[in-house]
C-alpha positions, -999 to +999 in steps of 0.1 A: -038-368+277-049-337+296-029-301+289-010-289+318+012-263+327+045-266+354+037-258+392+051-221+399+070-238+428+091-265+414+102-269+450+073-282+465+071-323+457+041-348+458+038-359+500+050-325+512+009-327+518-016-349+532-040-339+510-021-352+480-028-389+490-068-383+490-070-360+461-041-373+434-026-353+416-037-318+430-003-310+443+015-328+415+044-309+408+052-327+373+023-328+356-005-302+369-011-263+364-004-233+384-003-205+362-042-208+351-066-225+376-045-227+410-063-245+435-067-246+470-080-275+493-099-278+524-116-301+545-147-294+566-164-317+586-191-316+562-171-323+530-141-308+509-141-274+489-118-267+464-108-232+447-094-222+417-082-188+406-096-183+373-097-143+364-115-133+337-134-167+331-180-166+339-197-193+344-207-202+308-168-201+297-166-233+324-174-268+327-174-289+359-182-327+356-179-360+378-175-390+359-163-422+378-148-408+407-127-381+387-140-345+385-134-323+355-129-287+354-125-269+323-124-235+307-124-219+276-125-178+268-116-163+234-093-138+228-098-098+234-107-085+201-084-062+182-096-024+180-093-003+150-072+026+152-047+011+178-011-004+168-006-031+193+030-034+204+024-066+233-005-081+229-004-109+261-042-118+266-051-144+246-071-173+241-070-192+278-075-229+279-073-249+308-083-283+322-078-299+355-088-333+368-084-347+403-093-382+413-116-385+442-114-405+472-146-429+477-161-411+507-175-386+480-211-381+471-203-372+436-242-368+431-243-335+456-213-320+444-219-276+432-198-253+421-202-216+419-180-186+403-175-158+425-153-126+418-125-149+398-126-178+422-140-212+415-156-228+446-165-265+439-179-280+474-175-320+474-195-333+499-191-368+518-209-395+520-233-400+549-211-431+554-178-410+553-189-384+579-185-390+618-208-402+641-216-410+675-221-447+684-242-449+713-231-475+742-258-497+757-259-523+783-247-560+773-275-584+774 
């Protein structure tokens, strides 16, 4: 079973959103973490992005994966090192471990999925499939 860590808002319950029913357990209130890795969701028409708040983590303390229709992301940073000379009386950054997984709905190409780090913030863009995306029909003459 994955670590996670209570929802800051024990108010908010699972179908207060729509997105909740695409993406399970993003908005879960029970069982998923707020106070590392919040995310945000949003739909474009090409795809989905999601965002996570992860302060103080680079790129090579993460690790982002798809694997049947559930992506992945995890972190891992070590703890700030102790100087000499200096009598700690609160020492409250430590080791930070985290892990969130969200199940995807089929209209994602999980093959054209990326995911960049940019000033704390986790961007992970999740494309949809050529199938998933809109289209005009064109309307011809019957035969």
């Amino acid at each position: 079973m994955l670590p996670t860590i209570n929802h800051r808002s024990p108010a908010r319950r699972r179908g207060d959103f729509g997105f909740d029913r695409l993406f399970h357990g993003l908005l879960d209130s029970e069982r998923s973490s707020r106070t590392v890795a919040a995310a945000d969701l949003y739909e474009t028409e090409e795809g989905y992005g999601l965002e996570l708040e992860l302060p103080g983590f680079t790129e090579v303390d993460m690790d982002v994966t798809v694997d049947c229709g559930v992506l992945t992301i995890s972190g891992s940073r070590a703890e700030a090192e102790e100087e000499k000379g200096r009598t700690y009386h609160v020492r409250e950054r430590r080791h930070d471990r985290f892990t969130r997984s969200f199940a995807l709905p089929a209209s994602i190409d999980g093959e054209g999925v990326v995911a960049h780090l940019d000033a704390g913030v986790l961007t992970v863009e999740l494309p949809k499939s050529p199938e998933a995306k809109p289209h005009r029909i064109s309307v011809g003459r019957a035969k």
